[in-house]
C-alpha positions as CSV (number, residue, x, y, z in Angstrom):
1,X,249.3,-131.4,192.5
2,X,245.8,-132.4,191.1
3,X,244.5,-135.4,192.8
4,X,241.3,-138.3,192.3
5,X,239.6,-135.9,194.9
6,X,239.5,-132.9,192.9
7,X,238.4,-135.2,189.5
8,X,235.8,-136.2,191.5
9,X,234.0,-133.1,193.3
10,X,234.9,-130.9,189.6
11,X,234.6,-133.0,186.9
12,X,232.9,-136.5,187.9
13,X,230.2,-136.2,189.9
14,X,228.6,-132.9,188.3
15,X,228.2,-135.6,185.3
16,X,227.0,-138.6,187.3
17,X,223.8,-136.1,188.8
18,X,222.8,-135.0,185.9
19,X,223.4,-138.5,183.8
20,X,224.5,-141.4,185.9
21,X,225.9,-144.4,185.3
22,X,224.3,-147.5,183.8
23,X,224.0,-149.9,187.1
24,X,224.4,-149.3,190.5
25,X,227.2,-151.8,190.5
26,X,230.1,-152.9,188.4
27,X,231.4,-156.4,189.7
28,X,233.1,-159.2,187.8
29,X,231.3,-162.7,187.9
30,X,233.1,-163.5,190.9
31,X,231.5,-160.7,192.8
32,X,234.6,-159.0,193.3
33,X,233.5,-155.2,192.6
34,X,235.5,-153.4,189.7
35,X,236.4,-149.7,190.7
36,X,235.1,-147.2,188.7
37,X,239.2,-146.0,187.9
38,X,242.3,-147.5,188.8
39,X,244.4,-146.8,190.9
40,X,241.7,-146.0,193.2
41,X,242.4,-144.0,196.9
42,X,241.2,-147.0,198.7
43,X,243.5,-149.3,196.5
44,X,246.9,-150.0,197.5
45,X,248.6,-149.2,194.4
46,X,250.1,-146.3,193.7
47,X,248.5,-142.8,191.8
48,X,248.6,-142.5,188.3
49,X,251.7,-139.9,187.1
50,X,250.3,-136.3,186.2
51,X,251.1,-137.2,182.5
52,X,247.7,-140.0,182.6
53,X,245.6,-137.3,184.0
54,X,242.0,-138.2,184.9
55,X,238.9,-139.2,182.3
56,X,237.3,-136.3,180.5
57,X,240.5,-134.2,181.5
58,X,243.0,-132.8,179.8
59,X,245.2,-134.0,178.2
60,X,242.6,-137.0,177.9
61,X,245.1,-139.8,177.6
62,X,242.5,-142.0,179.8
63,X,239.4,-140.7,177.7
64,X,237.3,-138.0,177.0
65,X,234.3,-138.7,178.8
66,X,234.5,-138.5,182.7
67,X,232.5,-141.8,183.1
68,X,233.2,-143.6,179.3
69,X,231.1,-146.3,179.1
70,X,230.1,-146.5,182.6
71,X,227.9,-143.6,181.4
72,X,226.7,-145.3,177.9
73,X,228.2,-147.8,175.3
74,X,230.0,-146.7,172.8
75,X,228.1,-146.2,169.0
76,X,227.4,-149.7,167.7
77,X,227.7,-148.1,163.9
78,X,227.9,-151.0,161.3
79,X,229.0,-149.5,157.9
80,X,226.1,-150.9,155.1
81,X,225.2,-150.2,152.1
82,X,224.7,-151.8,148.4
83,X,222.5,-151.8,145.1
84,X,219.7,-149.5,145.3
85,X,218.8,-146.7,148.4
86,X,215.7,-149.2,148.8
87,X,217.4,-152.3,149.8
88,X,220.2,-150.9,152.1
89,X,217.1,-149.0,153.4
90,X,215.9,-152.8,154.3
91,X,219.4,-153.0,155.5
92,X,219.7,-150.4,158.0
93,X,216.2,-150.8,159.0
94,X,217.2,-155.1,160.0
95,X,220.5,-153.2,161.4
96,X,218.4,-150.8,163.9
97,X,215.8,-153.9,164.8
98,X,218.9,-155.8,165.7
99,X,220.3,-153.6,168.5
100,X,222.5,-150.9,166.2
101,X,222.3,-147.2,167.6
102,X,223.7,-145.7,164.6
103,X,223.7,-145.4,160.9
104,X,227.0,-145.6,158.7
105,X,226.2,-145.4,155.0
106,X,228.6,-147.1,152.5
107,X,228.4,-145.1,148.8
108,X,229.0,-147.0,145.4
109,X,232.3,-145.6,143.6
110,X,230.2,-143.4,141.2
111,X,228.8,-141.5,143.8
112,X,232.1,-141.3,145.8
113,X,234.0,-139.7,142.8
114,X,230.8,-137.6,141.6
115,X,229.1,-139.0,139.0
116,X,225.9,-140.1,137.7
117,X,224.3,-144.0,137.7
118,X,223.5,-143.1,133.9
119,X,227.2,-141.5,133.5
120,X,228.6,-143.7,130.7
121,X,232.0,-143.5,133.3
122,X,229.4,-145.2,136.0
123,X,228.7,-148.3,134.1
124,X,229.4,-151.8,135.3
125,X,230.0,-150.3,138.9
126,X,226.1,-148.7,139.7
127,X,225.5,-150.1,143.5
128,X,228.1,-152.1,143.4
129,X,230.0,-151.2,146.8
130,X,227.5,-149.3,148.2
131,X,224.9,-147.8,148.1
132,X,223.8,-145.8,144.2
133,X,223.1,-142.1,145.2
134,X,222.2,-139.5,142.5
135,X,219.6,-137.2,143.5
136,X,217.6,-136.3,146.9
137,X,215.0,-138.9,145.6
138,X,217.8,-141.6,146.1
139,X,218.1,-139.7,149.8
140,X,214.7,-139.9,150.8
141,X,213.7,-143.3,150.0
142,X,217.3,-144.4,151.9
143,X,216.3,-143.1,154.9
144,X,212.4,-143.8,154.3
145,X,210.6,-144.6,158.0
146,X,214.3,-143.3,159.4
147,X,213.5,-140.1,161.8
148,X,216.9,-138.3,160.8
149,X,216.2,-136.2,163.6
150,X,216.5,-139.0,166.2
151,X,219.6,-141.4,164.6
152,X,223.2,-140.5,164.4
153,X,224.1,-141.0,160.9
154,X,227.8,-141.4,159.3
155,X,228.5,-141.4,155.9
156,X,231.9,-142.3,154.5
157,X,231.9,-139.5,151.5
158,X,234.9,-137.2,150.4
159,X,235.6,-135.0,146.9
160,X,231.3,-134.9,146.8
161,X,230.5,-134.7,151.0
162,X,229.0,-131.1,150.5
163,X,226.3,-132.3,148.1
164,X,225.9,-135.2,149.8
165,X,225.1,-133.4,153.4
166,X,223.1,-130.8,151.2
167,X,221.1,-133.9,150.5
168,X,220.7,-135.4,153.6
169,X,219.6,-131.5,155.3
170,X,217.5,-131.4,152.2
171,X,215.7,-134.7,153.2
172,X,215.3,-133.8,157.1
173,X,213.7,-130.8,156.3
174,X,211.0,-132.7,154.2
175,X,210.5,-134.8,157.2
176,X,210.2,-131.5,159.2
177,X,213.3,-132.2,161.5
178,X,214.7,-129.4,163.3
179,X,218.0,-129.1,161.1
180,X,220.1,-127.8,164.2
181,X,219.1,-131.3,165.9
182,X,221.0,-133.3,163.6
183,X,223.6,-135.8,164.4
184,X,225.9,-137.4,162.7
185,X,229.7,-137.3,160.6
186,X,230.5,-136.7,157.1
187,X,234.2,-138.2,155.9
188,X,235.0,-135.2,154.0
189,X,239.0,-135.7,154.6
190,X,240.0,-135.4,150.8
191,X,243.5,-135.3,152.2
192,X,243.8,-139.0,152.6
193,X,242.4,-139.7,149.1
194,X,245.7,-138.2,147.9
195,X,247.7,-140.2,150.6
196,X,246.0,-143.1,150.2
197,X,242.9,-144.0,149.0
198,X,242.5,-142.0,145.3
199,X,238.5,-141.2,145.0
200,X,239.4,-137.5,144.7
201,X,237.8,-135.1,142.0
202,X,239.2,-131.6,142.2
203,X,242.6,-130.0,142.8
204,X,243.9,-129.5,146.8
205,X,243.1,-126.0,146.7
206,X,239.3,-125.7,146.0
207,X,238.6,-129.0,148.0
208,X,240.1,-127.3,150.7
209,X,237.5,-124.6,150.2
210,X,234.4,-126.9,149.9
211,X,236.1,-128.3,153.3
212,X,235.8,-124.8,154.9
213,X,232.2,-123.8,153.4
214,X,231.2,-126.6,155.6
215,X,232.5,-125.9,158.6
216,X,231.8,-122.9,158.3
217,X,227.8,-123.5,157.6
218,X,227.3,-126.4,160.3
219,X,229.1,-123.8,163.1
220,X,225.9,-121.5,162.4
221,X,223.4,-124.5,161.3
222,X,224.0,-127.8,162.1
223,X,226.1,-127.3,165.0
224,X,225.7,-131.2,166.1
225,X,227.3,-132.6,163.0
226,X,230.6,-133.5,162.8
227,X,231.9,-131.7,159.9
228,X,234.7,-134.2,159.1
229,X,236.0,-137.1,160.0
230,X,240.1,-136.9,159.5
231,X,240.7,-140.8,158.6
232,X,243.7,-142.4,159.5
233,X,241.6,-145.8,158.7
234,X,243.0,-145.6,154.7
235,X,246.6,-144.7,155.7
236,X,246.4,-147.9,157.5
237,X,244.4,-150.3,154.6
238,X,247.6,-149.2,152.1
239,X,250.2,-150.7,154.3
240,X,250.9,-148.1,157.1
241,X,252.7,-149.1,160.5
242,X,250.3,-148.0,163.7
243,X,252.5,-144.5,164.4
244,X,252.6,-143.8,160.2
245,X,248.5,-143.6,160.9
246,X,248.3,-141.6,163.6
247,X,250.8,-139.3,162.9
248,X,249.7,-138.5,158.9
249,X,246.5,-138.4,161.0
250,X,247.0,-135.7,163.2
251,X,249.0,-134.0,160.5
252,X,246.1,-134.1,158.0
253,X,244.3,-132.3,161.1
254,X,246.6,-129.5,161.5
255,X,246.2,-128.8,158.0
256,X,242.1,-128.7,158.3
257,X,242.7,-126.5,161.2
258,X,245.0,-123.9,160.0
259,X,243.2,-123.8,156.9
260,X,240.0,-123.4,159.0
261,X,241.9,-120.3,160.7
262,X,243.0,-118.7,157.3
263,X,239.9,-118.8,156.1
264,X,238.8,-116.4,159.2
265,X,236.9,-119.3,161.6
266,X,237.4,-119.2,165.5
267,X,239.0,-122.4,166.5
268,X,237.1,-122.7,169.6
269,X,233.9,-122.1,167.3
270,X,234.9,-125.1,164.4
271,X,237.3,-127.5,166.2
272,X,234.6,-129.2,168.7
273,X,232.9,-130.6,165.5
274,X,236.0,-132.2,164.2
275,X,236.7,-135.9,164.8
276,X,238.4,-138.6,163.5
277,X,238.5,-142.3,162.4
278,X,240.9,-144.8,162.9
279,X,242.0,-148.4,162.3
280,X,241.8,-151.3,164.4
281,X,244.3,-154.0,164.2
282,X,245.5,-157.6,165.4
283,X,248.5,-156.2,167.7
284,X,246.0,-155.9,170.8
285,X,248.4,-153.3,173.1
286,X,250.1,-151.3,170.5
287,X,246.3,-150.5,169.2
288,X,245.1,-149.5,172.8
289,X,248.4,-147.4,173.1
290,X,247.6,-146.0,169.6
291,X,244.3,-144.3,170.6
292,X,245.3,-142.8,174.2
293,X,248.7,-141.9,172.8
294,X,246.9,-139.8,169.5
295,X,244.2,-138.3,172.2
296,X,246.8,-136.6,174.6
297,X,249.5,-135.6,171.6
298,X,246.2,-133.7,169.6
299,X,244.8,-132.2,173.3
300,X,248.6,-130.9,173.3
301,X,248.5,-129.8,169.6
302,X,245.5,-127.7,169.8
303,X,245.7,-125.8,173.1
304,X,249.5,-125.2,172.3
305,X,249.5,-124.8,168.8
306,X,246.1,-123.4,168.2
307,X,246.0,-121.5,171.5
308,X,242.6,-123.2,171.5
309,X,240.9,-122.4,174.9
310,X,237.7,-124.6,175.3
311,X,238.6,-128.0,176.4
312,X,235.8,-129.1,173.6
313,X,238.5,-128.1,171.2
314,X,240.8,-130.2,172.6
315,X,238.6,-133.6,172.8
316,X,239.8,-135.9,170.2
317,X,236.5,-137.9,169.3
318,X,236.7,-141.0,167.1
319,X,235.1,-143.8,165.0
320,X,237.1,-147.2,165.2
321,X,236.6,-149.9,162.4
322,X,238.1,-153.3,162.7
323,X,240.8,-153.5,159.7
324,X,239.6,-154.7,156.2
325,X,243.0,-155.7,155.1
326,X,243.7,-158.2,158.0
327,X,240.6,-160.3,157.4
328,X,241.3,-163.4,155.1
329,X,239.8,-165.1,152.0
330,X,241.0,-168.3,153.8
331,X,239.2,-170.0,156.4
332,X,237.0,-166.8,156.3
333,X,235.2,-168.3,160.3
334,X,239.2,-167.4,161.5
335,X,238.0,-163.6,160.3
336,X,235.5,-163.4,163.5
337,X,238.2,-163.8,165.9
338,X,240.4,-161.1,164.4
339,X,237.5,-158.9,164.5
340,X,237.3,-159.6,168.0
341,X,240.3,-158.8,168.8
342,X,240.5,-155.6,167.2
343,X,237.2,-154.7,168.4
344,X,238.2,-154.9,172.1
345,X,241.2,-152.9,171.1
346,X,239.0,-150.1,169.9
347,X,236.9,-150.3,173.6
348,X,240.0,-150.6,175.8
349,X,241.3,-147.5,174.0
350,X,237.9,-145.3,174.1
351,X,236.5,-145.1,170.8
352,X,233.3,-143.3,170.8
353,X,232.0,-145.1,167.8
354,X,232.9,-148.6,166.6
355,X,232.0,-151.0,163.4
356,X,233.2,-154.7,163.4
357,X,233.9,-156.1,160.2
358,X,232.1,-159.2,159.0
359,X,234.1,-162.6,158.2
360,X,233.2,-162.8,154.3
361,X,234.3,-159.0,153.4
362,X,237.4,-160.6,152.1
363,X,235.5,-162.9,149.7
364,X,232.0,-159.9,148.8
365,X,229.7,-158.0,150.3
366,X,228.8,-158.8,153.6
367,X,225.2,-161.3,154.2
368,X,222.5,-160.5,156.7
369,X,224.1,-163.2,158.7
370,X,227.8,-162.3,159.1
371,X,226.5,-159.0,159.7
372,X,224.8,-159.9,162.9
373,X,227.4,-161.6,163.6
374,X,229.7,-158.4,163.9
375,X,227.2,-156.7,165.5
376,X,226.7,-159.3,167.9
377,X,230.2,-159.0,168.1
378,X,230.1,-155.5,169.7
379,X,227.2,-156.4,172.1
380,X,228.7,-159.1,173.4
381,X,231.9,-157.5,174.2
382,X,229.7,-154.1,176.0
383,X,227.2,-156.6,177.9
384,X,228.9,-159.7,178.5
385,X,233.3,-159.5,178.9
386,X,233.1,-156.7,181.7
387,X,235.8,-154.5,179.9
388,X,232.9,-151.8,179.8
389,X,232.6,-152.0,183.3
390,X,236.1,-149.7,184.1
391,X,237.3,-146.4,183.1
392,X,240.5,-147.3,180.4
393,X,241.3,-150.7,182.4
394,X,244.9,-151.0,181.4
395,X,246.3,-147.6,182.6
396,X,249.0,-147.6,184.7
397,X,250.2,-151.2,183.5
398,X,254.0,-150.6,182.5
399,X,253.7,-152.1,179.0
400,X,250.8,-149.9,177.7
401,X,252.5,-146.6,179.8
402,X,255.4,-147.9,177.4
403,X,253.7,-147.9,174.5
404,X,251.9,-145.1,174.7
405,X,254.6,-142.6,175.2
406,X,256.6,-144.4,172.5
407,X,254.2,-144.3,170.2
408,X,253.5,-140.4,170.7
409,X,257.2,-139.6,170.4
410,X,257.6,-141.3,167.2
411,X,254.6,-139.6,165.6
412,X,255.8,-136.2,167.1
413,X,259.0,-137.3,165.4
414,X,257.0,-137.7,161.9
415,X,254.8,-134.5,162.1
416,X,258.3,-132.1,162.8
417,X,259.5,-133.7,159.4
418,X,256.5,-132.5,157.6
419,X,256.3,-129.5,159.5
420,X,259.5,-128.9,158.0
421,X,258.4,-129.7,154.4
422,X,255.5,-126.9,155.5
423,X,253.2,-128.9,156.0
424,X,251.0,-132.2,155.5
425,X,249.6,-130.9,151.8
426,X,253.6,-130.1,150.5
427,X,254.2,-133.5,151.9
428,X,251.3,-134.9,150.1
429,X,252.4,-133.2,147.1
430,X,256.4,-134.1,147.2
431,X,254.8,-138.2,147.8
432,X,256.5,-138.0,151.0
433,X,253.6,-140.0,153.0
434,X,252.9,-142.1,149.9
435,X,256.7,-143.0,149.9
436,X,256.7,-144.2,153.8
437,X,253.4,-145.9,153.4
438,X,254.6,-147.9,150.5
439,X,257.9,-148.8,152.3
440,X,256.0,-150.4,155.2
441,X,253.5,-152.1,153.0
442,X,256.6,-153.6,151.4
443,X,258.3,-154.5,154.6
444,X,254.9,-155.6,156.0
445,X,254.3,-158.5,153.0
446,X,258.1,-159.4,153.0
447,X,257.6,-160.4,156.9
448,X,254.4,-162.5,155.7
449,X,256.5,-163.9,152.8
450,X,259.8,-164.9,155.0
451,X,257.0,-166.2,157.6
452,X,258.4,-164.0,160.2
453,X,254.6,-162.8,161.1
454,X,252.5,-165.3,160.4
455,X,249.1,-165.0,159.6
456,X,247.2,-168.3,160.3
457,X,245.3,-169.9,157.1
458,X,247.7,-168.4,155.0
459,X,251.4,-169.1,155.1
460,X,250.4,-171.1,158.4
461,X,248.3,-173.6,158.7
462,X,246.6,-173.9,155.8
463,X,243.9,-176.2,154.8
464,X,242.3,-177.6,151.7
465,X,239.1,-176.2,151.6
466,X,235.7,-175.3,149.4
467,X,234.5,-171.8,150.8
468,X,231.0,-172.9,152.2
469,X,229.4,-170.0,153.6
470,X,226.5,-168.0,152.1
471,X,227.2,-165.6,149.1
472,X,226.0,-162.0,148.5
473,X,225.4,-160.6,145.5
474,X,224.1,-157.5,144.1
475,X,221.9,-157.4,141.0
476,X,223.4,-156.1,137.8
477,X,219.3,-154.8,136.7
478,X,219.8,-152.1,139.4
479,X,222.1,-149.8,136.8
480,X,219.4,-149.8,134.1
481,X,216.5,-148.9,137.5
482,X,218.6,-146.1,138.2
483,X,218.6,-144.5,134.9
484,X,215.1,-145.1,134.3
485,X,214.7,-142.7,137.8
486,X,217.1,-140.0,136.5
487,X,215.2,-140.1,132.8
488,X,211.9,-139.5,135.0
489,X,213.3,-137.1,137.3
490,X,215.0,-134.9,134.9
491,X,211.5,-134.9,132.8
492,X,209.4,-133.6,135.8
493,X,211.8,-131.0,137.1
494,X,211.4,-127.3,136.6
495,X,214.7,-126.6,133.9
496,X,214.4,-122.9,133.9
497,X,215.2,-123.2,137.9
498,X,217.7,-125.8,137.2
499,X,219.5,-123.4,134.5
500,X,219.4,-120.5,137.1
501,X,221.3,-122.5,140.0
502,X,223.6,-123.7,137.9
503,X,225.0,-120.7,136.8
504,X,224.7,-119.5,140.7
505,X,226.5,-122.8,141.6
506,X,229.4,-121.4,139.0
507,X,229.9,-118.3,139.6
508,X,229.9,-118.7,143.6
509,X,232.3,-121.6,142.7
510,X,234.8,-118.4,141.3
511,X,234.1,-116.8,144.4
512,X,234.3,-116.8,147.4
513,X,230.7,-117.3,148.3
514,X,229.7,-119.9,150.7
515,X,228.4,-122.9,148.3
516,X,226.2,-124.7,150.9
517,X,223.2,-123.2,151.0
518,X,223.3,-123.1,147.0
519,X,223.8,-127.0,147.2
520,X,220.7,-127.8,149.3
521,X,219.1,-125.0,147.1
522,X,219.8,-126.9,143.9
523,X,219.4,-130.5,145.1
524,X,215.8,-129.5,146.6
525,X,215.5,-128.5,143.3
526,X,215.8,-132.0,141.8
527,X,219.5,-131.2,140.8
528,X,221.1,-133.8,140.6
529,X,225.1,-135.4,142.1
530,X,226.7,-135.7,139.0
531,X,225.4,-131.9,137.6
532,X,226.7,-130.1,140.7
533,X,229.8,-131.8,140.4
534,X,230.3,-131.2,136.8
535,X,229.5,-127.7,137.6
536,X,232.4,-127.7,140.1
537,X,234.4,-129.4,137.7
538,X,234.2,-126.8,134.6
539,X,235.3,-124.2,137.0
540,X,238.4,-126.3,139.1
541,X,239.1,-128.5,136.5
542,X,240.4,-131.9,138.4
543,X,243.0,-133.0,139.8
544,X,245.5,-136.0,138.6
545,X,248.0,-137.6,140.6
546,X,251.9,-136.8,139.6
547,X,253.1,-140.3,137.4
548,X,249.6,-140.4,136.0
């Protein structure tokens, strides 16, 4: 039987000489010291069962970093983004000065669903929810003064995340990074957009194949990037229950993978860039038992399924964000102490990654102010409550052990069923997911409407109030600045290249060629978003949801 001695001498200590830990001593502001794991040897309690396992061990129920944050904090990653690439450039850039250690970038719906800011289908919505992107021009002044090479950066992109990375490669480059030094996390789960959250372009099929080109080019290129980021954080915004998200979660996985494997990758070589992203909400345990429950039941599904051997394949890495639909339009202050709550979920349950909401999101975009307030949000939590100071605190306590095995069987429970349909795109397809989601969103405002769960400010204790906080608001002249930058860019580009690259981009796209290296080929060529999609689109056609 494997005991705390041999986590130590194998699997510990070889990490704390070579990295160490961030103090000397962990103590509580009583002095009392707080042991690195509990149970601990010299503790009289009693050994954690052999289904917990040790940190950074399979099957990673406590974590999947020997030290966690001992070692370093997690990613303070605040997702930003609005109007033109030049002001959420200011924005990332206050972000960074204020303590953030990692970029998240937040695209406007044109540029989500592959389009143009001087599309007449863009108009009305240019910047609007993020950030306008159409061309590498748009790319290089967001991340102007921003060493790519040194900053993680995530961006929340799906149907279009192949042009998109093609951009942001193409950008490094200019700066004259070292390409296979880049860190960072494209979206690029286009299964969920079907689920759940709609800003899909093409057909399952070829999107599944734009998926594949870039895992298969970041294995040989960009081997830091995280080549997708498989999102149970939507599933959840349309009205999922906790074990609905992580189980259409892992299930969306096992589709990436085994398409991965049909398309000829190595598991071991593709599945250590894969991680994930999840919700964070108000029920404090059942969260923390979410996140070690989905860690040990994928660690199971890829060495047993997958016959994956490295243990890297069987890490499952992810990006928390506090939950969007929780936060109120009422008493909007009340929003900073959900956010804190879900926050500290996402820590006591080892996300590697984490943004905090801001208390006006339910009311517009967020201000400088309430965005420091999130972010202050995070710091205070890793420097001031101590929770940091422990490797996952709460194992071993009965309620969480509870939980957490509950919570994995009932997911287990959800993937057999669509294992039976053969798998999560049939489900998808037959509005299986869609159909459970929408029943628990139903059940869910029912609850709220009978005031069985109450949520405080709005069918308990209200108050009369006049919203008093400071407003953001994004200026409607940025749509005409952005077409006056594609007139100019599209007059000063070489057309005879542009003409040539299309007509590579189409007949690769009725191939089998790999497209990304003719992507950052074309937008390097002042190509812009909206023409490589269209491209995409002539050949695919695009997809529209059954009812429609």
């Amino acid at each position: 039987m494997r005991t705390i001695k041999n986590w130590e001498d194998e699997t510990l200590n070889p990490l704390l000489d070579r990295f160490g830990e961030r103090k000397d001593e962990f103590k509580t502001s009583s002095g009392i010291e707080v042991p690195r794991i509990a149970p601990d040897p010299k503790l009289d309690c009693p050994q954690p069962a052999s289904s917990l396992g040790y940190p950074g061990e399979y099957p990673y129920t406590r974590g999947v970093q020997p030290t966690m944050y001992r070692g370093r904090f997690w990613t303070m990653r605040q997702y930003a983004g609005y109007a033109s690439a030049e002001e959420s450039n200011a924005r990332y850039r206050y972000l960074l000065e204020n303590g953030q250690t990692g970029l998240s970038v937040a695209f406007d719906l044109p540029t989500q669903i592959g389009y143009d800011a001087d599309d007449p289908l863009a108009a009305g919505e240019v910047g609007k929810v993020g950030v306008a992107i159409s061309s590498i021009k748009d790319m290089e002044q967001l991340f102007d003064q921003i060493p790519l090479e040194k900053v993680s950066t995530s961006m929340t992109i799906n149907a279009p995340a192949a042009i998109l990375l093609a951009m942001y490669i193409a950008v490094a480059k200019k700066q004259g990074a070292d390409i296979r030094k880049l860190r960072g996390t494209i979206q690029n789960d286009i299964l969920k957009e079907y689920v759940a959250r709609g800003t899909y372009i093409y057909p399952p099929a070829p999107s599944m194949r734009l998926i594949t080109d870039i895992f298969q080019y970041c294995q040989a290129e960009v081997p830091r990037w995280n080549t997708i980021s498989i999102s149970g954080y939507h599933i959840r915004e349309a009205g999922s229950t906790a074990v609905q998200e992580m189980a259409f979660t892992l299930a969306n996985g096992i589709a990436y993978v085994q398409a991965a494997i049909d398309a000829g990758l190595d598991v071991d070589k593709f599945a250590p860039q894969l991680s994930f992203f999840f919700n964070a909400h108000n029920n404090l345990l059942e969260e923390i038992a979410k996140y070690r429950a989905a860690r040990r039941l994928w660690a199971r599904t890829m060495k047993e399924r997958f016959g994956a051997k490295d243990p890297k394949s069987w890490r499952l890495r992810f990006h928390t964000q506090t939950a969007g639909s929780t936060l109120t339009a009422q008493q909007p202050e009340n929003n900073v102490a959900r956010v804190t709550i879900q926050a500290l979920a996402a820590v006591f349950g080892g996300t590697q990654s984490l943004h905090t909401n801001s208390m006006d999101e339910a009311l517009w975009l967020p201000t400088e102010k309430s965005v420091r307030v999130a972010l202050r949000t995070q710091q205070i939590i890793a420097h001031e409550s101590g929770v940091a100071d422990s490797i996952d605190p709460l194992a071993g306590s009965y309620l969480i052990e509870h939980l957490t095995d509950e919570i994995e069987k009932r997911a287990e429970e959800y993937i057999a069923k669509i294992d039976e349909m053969g798998g999560a795109l049939n489900a998808i397809e037959r509005g299986y997911m869609q159909g459970e989601i929408q029943n628990a969103a139903y059940d869910a405002q029912k609850a709220i409407e009978r005031e069985e769960d109450i949520v405080v400010g709005v069918n308990k204790f209200q108050v009369d109030e006049d919203i008093d906080i400071e407003r953001m608001a994004v200026d409607p002249a940025i749509e005409q600045s952005q077409r006056v930058k594609l007139a100019n860019l599209r007059e000063n580009r070489d057309e005879k290249k542009v003409a040539e690259l299309s007509a590579k981009i189409e007949n690769a796209a009725r191939g089998i060629e790999n497209l990304m290296p003719l992507f950052i080929e074309a937008v390097e060529s002042d190509m812009t978003l909206g023409e490589i999609a269209n491209i995409l689109r002539g050949v695919w056609g695009e997809y529209v949801a059954e009812g429609f």
